[in-house]
N, C-alpha and C positions, 0 to 999 in steps of 0.2 A: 504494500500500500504506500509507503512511503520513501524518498531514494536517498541518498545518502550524496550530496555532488561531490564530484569528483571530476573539475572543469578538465584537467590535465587530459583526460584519456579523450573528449572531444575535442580537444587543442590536435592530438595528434592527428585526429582527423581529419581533423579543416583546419590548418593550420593559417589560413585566411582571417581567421574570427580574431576580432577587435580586442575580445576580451583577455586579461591578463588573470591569471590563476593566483589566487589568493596573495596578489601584488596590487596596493593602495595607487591608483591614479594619480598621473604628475600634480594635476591641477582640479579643479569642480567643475569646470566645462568637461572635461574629460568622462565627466561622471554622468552627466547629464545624457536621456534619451527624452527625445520630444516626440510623443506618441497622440495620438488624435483618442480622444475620452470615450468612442466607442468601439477600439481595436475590439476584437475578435476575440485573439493571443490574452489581454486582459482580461477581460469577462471570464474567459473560462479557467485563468488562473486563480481571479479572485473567487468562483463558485466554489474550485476545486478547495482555497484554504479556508476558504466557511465551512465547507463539511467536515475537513480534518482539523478544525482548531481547539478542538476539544481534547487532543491527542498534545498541540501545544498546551493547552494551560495546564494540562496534567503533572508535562514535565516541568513548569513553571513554577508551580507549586512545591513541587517534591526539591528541583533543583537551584532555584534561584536564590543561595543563599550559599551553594557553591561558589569555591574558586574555578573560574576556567570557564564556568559556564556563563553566555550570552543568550539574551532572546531580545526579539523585534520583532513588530507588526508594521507595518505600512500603511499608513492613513491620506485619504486624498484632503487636503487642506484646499480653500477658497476664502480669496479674502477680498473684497473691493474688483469681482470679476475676474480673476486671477486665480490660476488652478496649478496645486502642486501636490505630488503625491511624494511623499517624506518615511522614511525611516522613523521611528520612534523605538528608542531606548527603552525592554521594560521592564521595571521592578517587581511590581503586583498585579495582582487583580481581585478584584474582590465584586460583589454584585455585577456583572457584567460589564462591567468597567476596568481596563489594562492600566496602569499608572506609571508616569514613565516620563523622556525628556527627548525632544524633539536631538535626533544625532546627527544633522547634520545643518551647514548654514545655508538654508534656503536660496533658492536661486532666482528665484521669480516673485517671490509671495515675500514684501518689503513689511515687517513691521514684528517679523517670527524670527528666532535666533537659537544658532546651537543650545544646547542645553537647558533649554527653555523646559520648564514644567506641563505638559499637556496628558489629558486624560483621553481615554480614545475607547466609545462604547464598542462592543461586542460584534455588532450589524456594522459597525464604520471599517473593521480591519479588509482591506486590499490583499493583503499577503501578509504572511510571518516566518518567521524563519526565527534556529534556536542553533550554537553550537557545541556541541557535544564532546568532550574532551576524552570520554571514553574511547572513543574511533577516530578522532582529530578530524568530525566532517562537519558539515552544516545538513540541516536538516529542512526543508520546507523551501523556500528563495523558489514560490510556486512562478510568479511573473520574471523570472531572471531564467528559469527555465524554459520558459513560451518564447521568449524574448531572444535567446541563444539557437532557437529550431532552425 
């Protein structure tokens, strides 16, 4: 049900792809994909981590209190007509609510900033992804995967 990436082995394949394997981008343009808000590739990323998010908050619970371990959701932000789908850092969750800090410094949407405090309900999560230090992989990164096809 769920894959474990492992960008390296599709590098070898299409050794074409943009993407650098668990190597940080020079710059935030670098990071950036500019996608139209009814791709395809999204929707059925985001369906796919609504049905399996339940599998993240499980381990969020058990393990966010770990060393090593990481979790994020992906929340689409708007703000003054302006649409940004962001990373969010997260600590908790409690009532259907993730609680957490916005991880990265916004590129489009002016007035939100790294490490910002933000709450991000249940029905709002885009994608999640957690990393797992028992297997050194990441887990979920559903629209990073649609996004690489």
């Amino acid at each position: 049900m769920f894959k474990f990436l492992d960008f390296s082995k599709k590098f070898k394949k299409n050794p074409n792809l943009k993407f650098k394997h668990l190597k940080l981008p020079k710059t935030e343009e670098e990071n950036l994909v500019f996608i139209k808000e009814d791709d395809k590739r999204l929707k059925l990323a985001k369906k796919q981590a609504l049905k399996d998010i339940d599998y993240f908050i499980d381990h969020l619970k058990e393990f966010s209190n770990e060393p090593k371990w990481t979790f994020s959701v992906k929340k689409h932000f708007v703000k003054n007509n302006k649409h940004e789908h962001m990373w969010v850092e997260i600590y908790s969750y409690k009532n259907g609510v993730f609680y957490g800090k916005i991880g990265n410094d916004p590129a489009v949407i002016k007035g939100l900033k790294y490490g910002e405090p933000v709450k991000v309900k249940k029905a709002e999560v885009d994608d999640w992804m957690f990393y797992d230090p028992r297997v050194k992989a990441h887990v979920g990164w559903y629209s990073t995967q649609k996004l690489l096809k």
